[in-house]
VOZATOR-237596 format. One record per residue (C-alpha): residue in one letter; x, y, z. Coordinates in steps of 0.001 Angstrom, whole numbers, padded with zeros to 6 digits, always signed. Layout:
N
aXYZ...
This chain:
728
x+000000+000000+000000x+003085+002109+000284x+003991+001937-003090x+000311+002413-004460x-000001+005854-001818x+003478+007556-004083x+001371+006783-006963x+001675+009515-009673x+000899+009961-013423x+003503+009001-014659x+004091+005405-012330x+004248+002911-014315x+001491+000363-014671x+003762-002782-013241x+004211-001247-010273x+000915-001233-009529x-000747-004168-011209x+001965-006341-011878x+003977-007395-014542x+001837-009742-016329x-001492-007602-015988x+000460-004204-017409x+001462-006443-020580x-001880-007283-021306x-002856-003412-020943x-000486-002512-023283x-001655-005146-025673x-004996-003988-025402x-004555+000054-025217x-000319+000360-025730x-000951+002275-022095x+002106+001805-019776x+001749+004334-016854x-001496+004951-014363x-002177+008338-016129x-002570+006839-019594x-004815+004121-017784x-007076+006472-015841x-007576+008502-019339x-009447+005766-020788x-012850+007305-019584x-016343+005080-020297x-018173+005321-023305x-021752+005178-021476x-023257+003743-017828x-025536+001695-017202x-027794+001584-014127x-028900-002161-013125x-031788-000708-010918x-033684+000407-013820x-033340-002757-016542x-036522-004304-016798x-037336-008015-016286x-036695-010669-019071x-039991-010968-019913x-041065-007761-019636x-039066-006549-022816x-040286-005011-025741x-040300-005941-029210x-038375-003881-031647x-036483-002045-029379x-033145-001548-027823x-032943-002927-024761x-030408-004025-021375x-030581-007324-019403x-028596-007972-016382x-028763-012284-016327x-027162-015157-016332x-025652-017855-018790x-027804-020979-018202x-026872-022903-021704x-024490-022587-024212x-024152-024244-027652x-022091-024038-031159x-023259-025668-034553x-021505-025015-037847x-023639-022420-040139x-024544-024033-043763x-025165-021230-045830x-021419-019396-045310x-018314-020325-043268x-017859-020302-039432x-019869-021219-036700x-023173-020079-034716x-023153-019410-030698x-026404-019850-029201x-027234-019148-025324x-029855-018985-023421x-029953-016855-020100x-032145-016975-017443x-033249-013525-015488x-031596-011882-012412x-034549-012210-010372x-034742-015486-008852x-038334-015555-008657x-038347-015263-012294x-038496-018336-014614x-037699-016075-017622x-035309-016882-020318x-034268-015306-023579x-032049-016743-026701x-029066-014647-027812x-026904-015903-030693x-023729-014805-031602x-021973-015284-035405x-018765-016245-035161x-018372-015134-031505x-015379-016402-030807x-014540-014243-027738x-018068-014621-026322x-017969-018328-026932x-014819-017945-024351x-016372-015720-021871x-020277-016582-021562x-020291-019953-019888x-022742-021614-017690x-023417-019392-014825x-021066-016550-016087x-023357-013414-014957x-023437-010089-017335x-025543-007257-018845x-026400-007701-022168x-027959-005039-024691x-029025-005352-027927x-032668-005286-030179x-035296-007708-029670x-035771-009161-032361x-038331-012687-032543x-037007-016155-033696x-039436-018592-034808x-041859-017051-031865x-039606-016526-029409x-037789-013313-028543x-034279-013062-029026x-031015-011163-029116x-028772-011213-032131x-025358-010374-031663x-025647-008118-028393x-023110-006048-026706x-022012-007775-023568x-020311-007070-019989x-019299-009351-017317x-020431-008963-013944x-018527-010342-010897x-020401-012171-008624x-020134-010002-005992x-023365-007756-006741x-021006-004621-007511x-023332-003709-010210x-026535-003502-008146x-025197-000445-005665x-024062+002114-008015x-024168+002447-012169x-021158+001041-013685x-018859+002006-016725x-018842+000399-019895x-015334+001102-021576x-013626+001285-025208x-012438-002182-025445x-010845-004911-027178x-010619-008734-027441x-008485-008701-024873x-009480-007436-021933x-013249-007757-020141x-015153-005248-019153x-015542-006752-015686x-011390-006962-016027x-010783-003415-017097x-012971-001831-014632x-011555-003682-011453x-007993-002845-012899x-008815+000982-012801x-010030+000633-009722x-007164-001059-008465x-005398+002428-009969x-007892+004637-008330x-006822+003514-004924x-003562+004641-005023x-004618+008014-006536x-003286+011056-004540x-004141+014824-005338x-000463+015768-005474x+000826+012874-007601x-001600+014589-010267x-001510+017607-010569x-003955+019473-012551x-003012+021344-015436x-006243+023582-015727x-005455+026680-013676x-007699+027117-010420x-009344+030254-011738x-010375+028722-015204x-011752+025455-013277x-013549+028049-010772x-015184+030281-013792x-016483+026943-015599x-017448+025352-012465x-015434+022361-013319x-014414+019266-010501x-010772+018796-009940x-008525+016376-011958x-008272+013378-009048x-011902+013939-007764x-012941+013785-011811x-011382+010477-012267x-012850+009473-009374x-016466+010514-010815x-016182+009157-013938x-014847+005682-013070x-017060+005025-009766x-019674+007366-009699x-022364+007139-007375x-025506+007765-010051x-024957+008819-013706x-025584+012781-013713x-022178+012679-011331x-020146+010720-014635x-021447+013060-017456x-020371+016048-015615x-017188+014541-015075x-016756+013394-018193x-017851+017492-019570x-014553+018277-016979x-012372+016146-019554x-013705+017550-022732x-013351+020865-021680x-009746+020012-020354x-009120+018714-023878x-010535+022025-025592x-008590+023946-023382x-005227+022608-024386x-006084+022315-027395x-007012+025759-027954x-003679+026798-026007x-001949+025243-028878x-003534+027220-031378x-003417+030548-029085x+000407+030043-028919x+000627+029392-032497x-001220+032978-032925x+000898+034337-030311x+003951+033416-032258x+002402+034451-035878x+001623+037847-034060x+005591+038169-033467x+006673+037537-037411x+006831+040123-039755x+005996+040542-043522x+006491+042657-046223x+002751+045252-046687x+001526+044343-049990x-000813+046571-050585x-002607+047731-053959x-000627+049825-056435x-002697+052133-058871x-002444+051255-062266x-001033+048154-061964x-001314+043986-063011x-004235+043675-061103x-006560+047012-062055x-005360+045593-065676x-006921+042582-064869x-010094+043839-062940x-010844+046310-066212x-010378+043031-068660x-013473+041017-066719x-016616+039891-068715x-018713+039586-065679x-019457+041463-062485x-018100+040072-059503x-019915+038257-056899x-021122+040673-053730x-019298+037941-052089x-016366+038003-053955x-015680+041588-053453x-016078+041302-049754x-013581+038067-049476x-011665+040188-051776x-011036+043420-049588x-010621+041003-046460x-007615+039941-048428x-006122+043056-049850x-006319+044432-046376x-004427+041876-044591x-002063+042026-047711x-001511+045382-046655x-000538+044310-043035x+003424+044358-041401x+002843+041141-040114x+001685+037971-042466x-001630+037017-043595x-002933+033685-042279x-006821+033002-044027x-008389+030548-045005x-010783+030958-048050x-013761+028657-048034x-016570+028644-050602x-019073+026024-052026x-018063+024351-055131x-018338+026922-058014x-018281+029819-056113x-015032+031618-057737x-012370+031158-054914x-009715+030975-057673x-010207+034150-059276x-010518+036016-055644x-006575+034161-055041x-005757+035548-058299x-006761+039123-057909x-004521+038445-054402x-001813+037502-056029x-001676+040317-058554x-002185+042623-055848x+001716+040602-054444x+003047+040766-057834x+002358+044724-058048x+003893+045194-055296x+006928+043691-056172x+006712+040063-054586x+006143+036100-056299x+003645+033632-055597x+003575+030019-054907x+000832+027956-055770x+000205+024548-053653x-001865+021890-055793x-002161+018242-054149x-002053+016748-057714x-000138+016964-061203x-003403+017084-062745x-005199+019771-060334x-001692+021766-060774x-001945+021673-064608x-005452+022661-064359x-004841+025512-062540x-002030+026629-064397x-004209+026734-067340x-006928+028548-065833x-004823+031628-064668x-003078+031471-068366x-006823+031736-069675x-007929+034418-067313x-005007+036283-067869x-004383+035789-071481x-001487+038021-072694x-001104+039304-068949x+000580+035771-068132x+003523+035510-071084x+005692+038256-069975x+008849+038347-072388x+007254+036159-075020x+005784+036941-077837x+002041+038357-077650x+003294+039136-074059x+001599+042241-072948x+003852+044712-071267x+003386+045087-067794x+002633+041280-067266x+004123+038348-065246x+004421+034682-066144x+002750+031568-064644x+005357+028477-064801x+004354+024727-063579x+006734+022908-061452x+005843+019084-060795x+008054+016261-060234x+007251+014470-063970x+008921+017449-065543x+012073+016528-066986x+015599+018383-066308x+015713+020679-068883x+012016+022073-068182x+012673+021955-063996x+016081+023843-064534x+014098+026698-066498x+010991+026986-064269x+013408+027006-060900x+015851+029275-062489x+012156+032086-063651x+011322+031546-060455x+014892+032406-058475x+015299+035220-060857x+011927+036988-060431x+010461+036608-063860x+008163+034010-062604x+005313+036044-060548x+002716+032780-060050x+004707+029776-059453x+002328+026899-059410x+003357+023617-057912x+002619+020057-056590x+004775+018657-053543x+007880+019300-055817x+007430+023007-054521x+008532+022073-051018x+011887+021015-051699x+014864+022521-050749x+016485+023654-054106x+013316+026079-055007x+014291+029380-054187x+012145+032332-055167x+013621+036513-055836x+010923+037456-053159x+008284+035463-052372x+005386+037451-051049x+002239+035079-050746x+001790+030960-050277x-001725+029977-051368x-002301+026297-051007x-005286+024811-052328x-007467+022158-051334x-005896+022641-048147x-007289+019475-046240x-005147+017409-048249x-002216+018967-046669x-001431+019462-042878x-000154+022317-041270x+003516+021589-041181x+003509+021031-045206x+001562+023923-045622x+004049+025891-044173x+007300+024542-045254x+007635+027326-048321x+007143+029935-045605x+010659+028659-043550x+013578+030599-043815x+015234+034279-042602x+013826+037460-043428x+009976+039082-043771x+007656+035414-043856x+005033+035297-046825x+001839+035706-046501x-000099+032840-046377x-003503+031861-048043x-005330+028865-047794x-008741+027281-050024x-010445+024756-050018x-013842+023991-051867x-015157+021221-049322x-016899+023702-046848x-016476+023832-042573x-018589+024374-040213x-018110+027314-037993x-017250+025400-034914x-014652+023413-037102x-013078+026211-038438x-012369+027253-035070x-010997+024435-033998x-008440+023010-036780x-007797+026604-037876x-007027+028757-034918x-004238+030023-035839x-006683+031093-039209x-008410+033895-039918x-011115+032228-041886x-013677+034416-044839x-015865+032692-046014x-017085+033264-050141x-020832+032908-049861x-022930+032400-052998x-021732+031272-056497x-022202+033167-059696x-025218+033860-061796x-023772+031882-064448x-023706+028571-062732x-026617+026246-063827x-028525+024043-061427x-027567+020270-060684x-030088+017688-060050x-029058+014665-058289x-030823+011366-058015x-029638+007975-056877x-029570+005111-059063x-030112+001599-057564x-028681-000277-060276x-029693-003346-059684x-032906-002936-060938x-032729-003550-065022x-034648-001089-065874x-032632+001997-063931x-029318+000322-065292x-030394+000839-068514x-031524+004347-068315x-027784+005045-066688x-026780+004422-070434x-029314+005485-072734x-029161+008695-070680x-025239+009164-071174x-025913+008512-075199x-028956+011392-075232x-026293+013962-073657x-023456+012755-075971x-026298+013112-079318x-026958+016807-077309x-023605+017414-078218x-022490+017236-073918x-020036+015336-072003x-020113+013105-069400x-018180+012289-066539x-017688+008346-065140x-016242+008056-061449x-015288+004915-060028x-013389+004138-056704x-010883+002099-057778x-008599+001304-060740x-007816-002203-060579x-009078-005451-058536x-006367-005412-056543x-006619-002992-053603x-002103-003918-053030x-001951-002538-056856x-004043+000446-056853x-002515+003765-056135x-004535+005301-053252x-006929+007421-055353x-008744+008962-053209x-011868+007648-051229x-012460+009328-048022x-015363+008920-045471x-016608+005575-046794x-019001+003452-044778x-017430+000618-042996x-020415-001412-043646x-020745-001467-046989x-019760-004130-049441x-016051-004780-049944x-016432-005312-053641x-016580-002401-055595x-016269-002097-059584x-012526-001176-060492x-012089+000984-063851x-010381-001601-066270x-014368-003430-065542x-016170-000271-066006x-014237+000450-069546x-014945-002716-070898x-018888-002189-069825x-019060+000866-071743x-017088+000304-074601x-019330-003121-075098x-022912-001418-073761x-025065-001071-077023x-026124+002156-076406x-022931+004072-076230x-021506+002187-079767x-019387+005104-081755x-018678+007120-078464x-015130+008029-078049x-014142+007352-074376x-011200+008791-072337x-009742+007147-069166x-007822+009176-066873x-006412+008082-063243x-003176+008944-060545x-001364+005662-062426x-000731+007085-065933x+002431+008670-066640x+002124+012660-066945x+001869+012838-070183x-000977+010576-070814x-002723+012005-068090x-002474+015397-069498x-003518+014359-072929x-006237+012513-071514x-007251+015666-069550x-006413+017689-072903x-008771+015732-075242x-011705+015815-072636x-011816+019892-072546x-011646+019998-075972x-014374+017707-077012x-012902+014885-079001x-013556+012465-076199x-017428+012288-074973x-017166+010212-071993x-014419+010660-069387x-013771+007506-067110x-011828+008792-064207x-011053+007874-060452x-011393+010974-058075x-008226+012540-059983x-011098+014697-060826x-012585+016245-057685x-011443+018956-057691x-010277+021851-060283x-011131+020531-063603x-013628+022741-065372x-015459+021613-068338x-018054+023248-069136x-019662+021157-071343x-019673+018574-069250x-023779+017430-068223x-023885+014312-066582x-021838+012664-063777x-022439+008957-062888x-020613+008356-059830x-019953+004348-059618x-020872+002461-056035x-021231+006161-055003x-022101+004436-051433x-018076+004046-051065x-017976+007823-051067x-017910+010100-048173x-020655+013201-048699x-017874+016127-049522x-016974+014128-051982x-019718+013032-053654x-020243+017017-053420x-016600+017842-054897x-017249+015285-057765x-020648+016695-058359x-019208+019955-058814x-017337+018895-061740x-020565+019395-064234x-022933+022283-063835x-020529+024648-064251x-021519+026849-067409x-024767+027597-068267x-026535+024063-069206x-027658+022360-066282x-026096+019406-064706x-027276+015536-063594x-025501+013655-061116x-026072+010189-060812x-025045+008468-057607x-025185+004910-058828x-025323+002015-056069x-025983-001614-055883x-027067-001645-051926x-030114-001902-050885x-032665+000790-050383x-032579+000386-046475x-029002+000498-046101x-027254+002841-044311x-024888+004206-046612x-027842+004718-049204x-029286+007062-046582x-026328+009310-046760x-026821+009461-050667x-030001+010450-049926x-028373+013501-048293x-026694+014457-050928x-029336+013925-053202x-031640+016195-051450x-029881+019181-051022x-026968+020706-052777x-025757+023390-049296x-022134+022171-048826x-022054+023603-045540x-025117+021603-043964x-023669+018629-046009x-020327+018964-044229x-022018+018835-040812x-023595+015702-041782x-019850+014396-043354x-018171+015581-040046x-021068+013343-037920x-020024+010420-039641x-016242+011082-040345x-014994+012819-037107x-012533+015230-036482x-008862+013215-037604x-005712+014608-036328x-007362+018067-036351x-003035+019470-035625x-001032+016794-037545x-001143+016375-041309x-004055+014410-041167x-006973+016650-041902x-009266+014780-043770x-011156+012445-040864x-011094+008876-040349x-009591+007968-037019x-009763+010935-034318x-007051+012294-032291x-010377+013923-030271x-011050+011312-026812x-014139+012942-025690x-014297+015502-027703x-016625+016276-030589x-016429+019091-032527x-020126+019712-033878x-021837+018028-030464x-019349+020841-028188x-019494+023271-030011x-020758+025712-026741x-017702+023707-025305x-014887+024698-027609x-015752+028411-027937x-015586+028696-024165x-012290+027125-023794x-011068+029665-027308x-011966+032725-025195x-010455+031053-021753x-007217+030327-023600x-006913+033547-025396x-006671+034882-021521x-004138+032891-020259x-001595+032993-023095x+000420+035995-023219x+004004+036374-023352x+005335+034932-020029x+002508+032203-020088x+004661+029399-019782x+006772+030383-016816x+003632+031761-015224x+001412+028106-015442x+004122+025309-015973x+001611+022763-014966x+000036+023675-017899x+002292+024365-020659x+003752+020474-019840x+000448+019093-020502x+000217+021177-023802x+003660+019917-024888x+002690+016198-024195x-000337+016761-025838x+001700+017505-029007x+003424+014215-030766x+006567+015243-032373x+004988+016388-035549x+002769+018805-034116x+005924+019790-031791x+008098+020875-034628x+005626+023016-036175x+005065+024427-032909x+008907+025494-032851x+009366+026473-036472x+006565+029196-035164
């Protein structure tokens, strides 16, 4: 008990639980000290008092059982491979006779754990078997037989195969006892906990592990979300702290210049919204210390020509710009966009040039020496004003005459640290500006970009036709064959049309990672790779004498750019591409998108890929074509994006389903959360409080002033996150 009363964070596990028990932790969670252990907070509570009786349960819905294993079989399943578990448990009560069926498929950890008279609460639906109610595949935990669950409600935890719930929760406890205030040491300062009415650390883990009725573990558990706000928003109000400290060269407008040329040579008004993102920019262009925005805008709405009038306003003022694309084919497509809203304004020096111009140059890593020497040479020399680049741009032997601005596009598929690599170095630091076309939520904004101002371009242009979207079950013979004879009326209209798939090849080790975020783990593993979907269309009847294009991330640069080049210029109908094309290519003529086993999508990009057609004046159809049934989830969420085309209230529905990801590190685009109990939409009220808390405490002299606290910020940081941090 000595040893257990000295215990502090940072003791390891061993010590306290032994050697053998600490390995299996690890196993389980990789957790080696008592801190990391007492961090792993439960996921709910459930309150034995308040289950209802075994034969008082209703049909249909989701339900808990406290009982106890009475049979247990196996038989082998006939139909598919592995094995059936089937138990029967009889009620708590023992005045009860009641008993219900559970079966497990392929249980092979329950088939170890619930044996005759092994006692545990179950929960799943009640479903009915032949007559008799049942529970298929129900979450489980294992009660010891010592009543603990009857006097208080107990946690259920995050778990895995190898550890029990019953196991984990008398191994924390174990922990618990030899918890002392001063061997942990809270890092949220007294007067922070005091405003937000927030329980210590040791008397929160205390609450949230044992607590003595449920209202008593949610407000602990609100303690540790807003503890993991707070440092996280310390992070970010350092990082502003430190941008506050750089300086930059003013860029402000010049009269007469590159970018009043440009304004006078525009066919169309401007956007109301594009004028006010654009004097949000000029302004902070005009700043001593660097711009940090972020530009978002729905898909359409002009962000690229609001960056460009930035960066003429740079180039007037005597500084170069350097363009971040994610791919070759996004970077060419961009390249030849400013070229065509420039025209003679972009070939300074050659001939046609207009006087008074600059030049936009393409550096990628396909190009081949003679072409890189020339582009790296305009841009160290200064003739090069718009330098636009893929992940060749970051490396060490580009070196620019002055470089004034960094705008990096489609910013979530870059993290922070990349996205400020070109911005390293002595002297004034660039301004910064970053876009991106998949739209974020207020709350989220403020959370991954706090170091950001953020604008936001609302509306999109006049111009812009409408896009209907429908889903396409195409199993059913009669939609599959309108999906074709559909494609053919647009192609006899004189239109184009746009094929997506997911994959390229069969085999998942072959393909090349094209992209396919946010898809639903429950959907079908099989999904139609593009060497299938060629041969489909090439053989379908219908589409006989169209001339089809393929395009994906595995064809050399060359092809992909004469695939790309062929498409915009009409001599091939249909495009079949992977998501090479979500973002930046702009075809006007371009009606119809059928987006393949669109159910292996994510909903901002289904909404980046629909945003591909629509964009000139004839109106746009998006097909989102599944084989799933109507009642399965993932058809739901194409129902979403069917029914409305608002990117922002589609990205709150995205971000429910994706999470947060590794909202500091370079992973921005969701899957696996860095967040514990945060979550970004549900705490929202959470996170702004925490924003305005730590914009109080940190000030120059922060650290020395609350050390508790700026250790727990730097272990919150891996060393990613922690080299940004001192690049600052």
């Amino acid at each position: 008990m000595s040893e257990l009363a000295a215990l502090t964070a940072a003791t390891e596990l061993s010590r306290v639980i032994g050697a053998q028990s600490a390995k299996v932790v690890h196993q389980a969670f990789e957790y080696t000290t008592a801190g990391e252990l007492l961090s792993h907070l439960p996921r709910r509570y459930v309150e034995v008092g308040e289950i209802l009786p075994i034969d008082q349960l209703p049909h249909g819905e989701d339900v808990t059982v406290v009982a106890t294993v009475a049979h247990a079989s196996q038989r082998r399943m006939q139909s598919r491979r592995g094995f059936l578990l089937e138990i029967e448990v009889e009620d708590a009560d023992p005045s009860s006779n009641a008993r219900l069926k559970m079966t497990f498929f392929n249980g092979y950890q329950a088939a170890k754990e619930l044996l005759p008279g092994t006692r545990a609460v179950f929960s799943g639906v009640v479903d009915e078997y032949r007559g008799e109610p049942q529970l298929s595949h129900p979450e489980y935990t294992l009660l010891g037989q010592d009543d603990e669950a009857e006097a208080r409600p107990f946690p259920v935890y995050p778990s895995s195969g190898k550890l029990s719930q019953l196991r984990i929760r008398r191994t924390v406890g174990t922990v618990l006892d030899g918890v002392a205030e001063d061997g942990f040491p809270d890092p949220i300062p007294a007067a922070v906990r005091s405003k937000r009415r927030l329980p210590g650390l040791v008397e929160a883990y205390e609450s949230v592990h044992r607590p003595k009725e449920v209202p008593e573990a949610y407000a602990a558990r609100r303690r540790f979300g807003y503890e993991e706000a707070f440092l996280l928003q310390i992070v970010l109000a350092e990082r502003r702290l430190n941008e506050a400290g750089r300086l930059a060269t003013p860029r402000p407008p010049r009269a007469g210049g590159l970018a009043e040329a440009f304004d006078a040579r525009l066919p169309f008004e401007l956007t109301d919204g594009q004028q006010e993102v654009g004097r949000e920019l000029s302004e902070a262009l005009s700043q001593t210390h660097p711009m940090n925005r972020l530009v978002q805008g729905e898909v359409g709405s002009g962000k690229t020509l609001v960056a460009l009038r930035a960066m003429l306003q740079v180039i007037d003022a005597g500084g170069q710009v350097a363009m971040l694309a994610p791919t070759e084919v996004l970077a060419n497509q961009h390249v030849a966009t400013l070229r065509a809203l420039l025209g003679d304004l972009a070939s300074r020096g050659m001939l046609g040039g207009a006087e008074g111009g600059t030049r936009v140059e393409l550096l990628t890593g396909s190009l081949n020496t003679k072409a890189r020497r020339e582009v790296l040479l305009a841009a160290a020399s200064g003739e090069a004003g718009i330098v636009v680049g893929t992940h060749a741009l970051l490396s060490d032997n580009v070196q620019f005459a002055e470089l004034g601005l960094v705008v990096v596009d489609e910013q979530h598929r870059f993290g922070v640290e990349q996205r400020d690599k070109l911005r390293e170095g002595e002297g004034p630091t660039p301004h910064l500006l970053v876009m991106t076309a998949t739209p974020i939520p207020r709350t989220v904004a403020m959370t991954i970009f706090g170091d950001v101002d953020v604008s936001t371009l609302k509306g999109v242009p006049a111009r812009r036709a409408p896009i209907s979207t429908f889903v396409v079950p195409v199993q059913l013979p009669a939609w599959r064959e309108r999906l074709f004879s559909l494609m053919r009326e647009q192609v006899n209209a004189g239109h184009q049309v746009y094929v997506v798939v997911p994959r390229i090849t069969e085999d998942v080790a072959e393909d090349d990672g094209e992209r396919v975020r946010g898809s639903d783990q429950g959907a079908p593993a099989q999904r139609t790779p593009l060497e299938t979907m060629e041969r489909v269309l090439r053989e379908h009847p219908a589409l006989q004498g169209v001339s089809i294009g393929v395009l994906h991330g595995r064809l050399p640069s060359e092809e992909k750019a004469a695939s790309m080049a062929a498409f915009e210029a009409g001599r091939t109908q249909i495009l079949l591409a992977t998501t090479v094309i979500e973002v930046g290519v702009d075809v006007p003529n371009a009606t119809v998108m059928a987006i393949i086993d669109a159910d292996s999508f994510g909903i901002s990009q289904l909404h980046q890929l629909r945003g591909r057609i629509g964009r000139g004046d004839l109106p746009g159809t998006c097909l989102l074509v599944t084989s799933l049934d109507h009642d399965h989830p993932s058809v739901e969420r194409l129902e979403t994006v069917a029914a409305t085309s608002d990117g922002f209230e589609l990205a709150e529905k995205d971000l429910e389903l994706r999470r947060e990801g590794n909202i500091l590190g370079q992973n921005q685009s969701g899957g696996r959360s860095t967040l514990k109990t945060l979550r970004v939409m549900r705490d929202a009220k959470l996170i702004a409080a925490a924003r305005d808390d730590a914009a109080d405490v940190v000030r120059p002299g922060w650290r020395e002033e609350y050390p508790l606290l700026a250790a727990a910020v730097d272990a919150r940081l891996d060393d990613d996150e922690a080299a940004y941090l001192e690049r600052g």
